[in-house]
N, C-alpha and C positions, 0 to 999 in steps of 0.2 A: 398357695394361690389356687384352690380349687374351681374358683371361677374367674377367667382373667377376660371377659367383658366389660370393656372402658376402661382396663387396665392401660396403662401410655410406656412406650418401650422407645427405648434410644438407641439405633444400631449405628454405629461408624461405619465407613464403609462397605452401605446398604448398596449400592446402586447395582452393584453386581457380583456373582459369586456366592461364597458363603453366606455374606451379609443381607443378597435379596433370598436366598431360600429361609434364611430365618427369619425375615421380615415377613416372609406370605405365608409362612406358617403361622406365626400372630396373630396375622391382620384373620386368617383361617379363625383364630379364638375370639374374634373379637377385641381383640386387643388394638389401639390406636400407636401407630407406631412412625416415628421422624426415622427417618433413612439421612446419612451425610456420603457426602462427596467432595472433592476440591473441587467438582466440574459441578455448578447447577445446572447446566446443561445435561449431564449425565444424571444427575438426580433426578432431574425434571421428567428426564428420558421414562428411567425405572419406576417410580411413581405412576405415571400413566398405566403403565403393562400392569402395576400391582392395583392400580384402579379397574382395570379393564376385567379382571377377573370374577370381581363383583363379591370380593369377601366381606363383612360386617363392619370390622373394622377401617379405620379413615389414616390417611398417611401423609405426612409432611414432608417435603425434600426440603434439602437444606444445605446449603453450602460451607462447608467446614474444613479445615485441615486439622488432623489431627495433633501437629507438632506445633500447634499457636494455642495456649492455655487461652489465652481469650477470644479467639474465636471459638474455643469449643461452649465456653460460656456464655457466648452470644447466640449459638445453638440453644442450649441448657434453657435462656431465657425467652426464647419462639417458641420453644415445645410447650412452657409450662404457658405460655398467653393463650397456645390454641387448646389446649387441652389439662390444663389445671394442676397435674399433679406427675410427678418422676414416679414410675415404681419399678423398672426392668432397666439393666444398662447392657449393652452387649456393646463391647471392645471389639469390635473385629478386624478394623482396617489395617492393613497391615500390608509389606511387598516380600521380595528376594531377588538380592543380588547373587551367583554362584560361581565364586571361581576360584583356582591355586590360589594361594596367600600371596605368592610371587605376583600374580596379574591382579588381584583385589586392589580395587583404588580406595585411596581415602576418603572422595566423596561415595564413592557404594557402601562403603563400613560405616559411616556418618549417615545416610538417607537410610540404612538396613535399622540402627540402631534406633536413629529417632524417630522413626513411623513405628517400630514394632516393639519398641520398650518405653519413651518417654513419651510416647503417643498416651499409650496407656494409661501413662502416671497422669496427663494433661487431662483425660475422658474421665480417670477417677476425680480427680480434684474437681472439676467443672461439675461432679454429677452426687458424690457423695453426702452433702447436706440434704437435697433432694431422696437422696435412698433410706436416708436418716429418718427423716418428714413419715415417709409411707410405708418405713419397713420394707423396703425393699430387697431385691435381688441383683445382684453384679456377674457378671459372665465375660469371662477373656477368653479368646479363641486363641490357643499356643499350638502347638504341633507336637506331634513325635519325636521333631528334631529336636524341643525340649529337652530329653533326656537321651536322647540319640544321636549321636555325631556322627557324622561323611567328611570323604574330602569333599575340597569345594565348598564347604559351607561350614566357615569358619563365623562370615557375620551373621550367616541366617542363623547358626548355632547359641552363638551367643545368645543375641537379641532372645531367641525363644527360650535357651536356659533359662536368663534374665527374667524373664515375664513368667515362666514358671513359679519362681522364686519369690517375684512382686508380689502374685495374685495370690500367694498362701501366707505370707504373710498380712499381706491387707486383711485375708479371711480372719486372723487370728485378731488383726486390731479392730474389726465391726462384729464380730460375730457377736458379744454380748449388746450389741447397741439395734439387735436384731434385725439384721441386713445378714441375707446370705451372700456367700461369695465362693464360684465354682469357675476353673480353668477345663475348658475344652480342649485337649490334644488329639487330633484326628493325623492319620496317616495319609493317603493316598485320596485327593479327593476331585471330580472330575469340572472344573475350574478352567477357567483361563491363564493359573496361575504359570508364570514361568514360560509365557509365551504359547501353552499349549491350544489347541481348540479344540474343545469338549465334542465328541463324535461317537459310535458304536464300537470303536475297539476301548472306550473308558468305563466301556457298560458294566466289567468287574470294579471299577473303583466305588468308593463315598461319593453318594450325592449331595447334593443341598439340600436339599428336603428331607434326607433322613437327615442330617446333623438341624435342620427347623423343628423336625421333630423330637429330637433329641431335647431339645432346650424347652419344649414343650414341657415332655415329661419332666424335666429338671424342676421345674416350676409349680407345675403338682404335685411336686413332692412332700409327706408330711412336715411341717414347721421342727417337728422336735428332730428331721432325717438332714443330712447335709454330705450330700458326695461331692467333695471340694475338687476332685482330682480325676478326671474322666479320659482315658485315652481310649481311641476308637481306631477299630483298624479295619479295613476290606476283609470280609469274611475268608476269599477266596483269592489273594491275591495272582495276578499274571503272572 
């Protein structure tokens, strides 16, 4: 996708975080891009801010849960009324629960699993005939904790092994039907994730913007090139 003007992009979990830095890096190409939320409210919110900036591209909020296959499909089918056609999917939405195995409840090991593993599977099924359509591109945001385990993060571990493991094999079942598909795993990124508030002692961490830009580059990348598997870490960590 050398030129991704009027290209139309589907981020989960746009309204804030990871998912609006890679939205305003889009909407920066030209690219028309639907942002979800559980909260239209929240959607509505970030929407505004990604309007207010005045980039080319045009942006949909929309209210979604990732964990209801038909709601993501009733996303799938506003996106394509306002703007015609799937060709970008970014998986992003996702939480973290963190604790001993002893204090881990079973509703945090159920909410950890189903936003950041069967979310995913819900965002691809709602979205892959569409990627099918335009040849398009698939993008999961997984983490480090992918392939890195701590205590304390038994379900975040999981979940992100899990979706590791999803999104390389998906790559293997589309990849002749020419749809690319590449897993983001960032480390340390300065987010609200986890209760934190982004501030100047995060100024060593990953921003949003680089990993929007990241997705950028992903995207111009030659057709016949495919880095499936991307981990990204703080150059310089604290």
């Amino acid at each position: 996708m050398e030129n991704l003007t009027n290209k139309t992009a589907y981020v989960t979990g746009g309204s804030k975080g990871i998912g609006y830095g890679i939205a305003e890096k889009l909407m920066a190409q030209g690219v028309n891009v639907i942002i979800t939320s559980r909260s239209q409210q929240s959607a509505n919110k970030a929407a505004g801010e990604l309007e207010k900036v005045g980039h080319p591209g045009k942006v949909l909020a929309v209210e979604a849960d990732v964990r209801d296959l038909e709601s993501q499909q009733r996303a799938i089918d506003l996106a394509k009324q306002e703007f015609g056609t799937l060709d970008i999917v970014v998986a992003n939405a996702g939480i973290g629960h963190f604790a001993p195995i002893q204090e881990l409840t079973p509703k945090q090991w159920q909410e950890t699993i189903d936003i950041n593993l069967t979310g995913v599977f819900n965002t691809v099924k709602a979205t892959i005939d569409g990627l099918a359509e335009s040849k398009g591109y698939l993008i999961t945001i997984a983490s480090l904790a992918g392939t890195n385990f701590f205590a304390k993060g038994s379900a975040y571990n999981a979940s992100k092994f899990g979706l590791v493991g999803f999104t390389q094999a998906v790559m293997l079942d589309v990849r002749q039907q020419g749809i690319k598909v590449t897993t983001i795993m960032p480390g340390s990124v300065a987010t609200h994730f986890d209760g934190n508030t982004p501030d100047s002692s995060d100024a060593w961490k990953i921003q949003i913007e680089d990993l929007g830009q990241l997705v950028v580059d992903l995207l111009k990348m030659p057709a016949r090139t495919l880095p499936s598997k991307v981990e990204v870490r703080p150059s310089q960590p604290a």
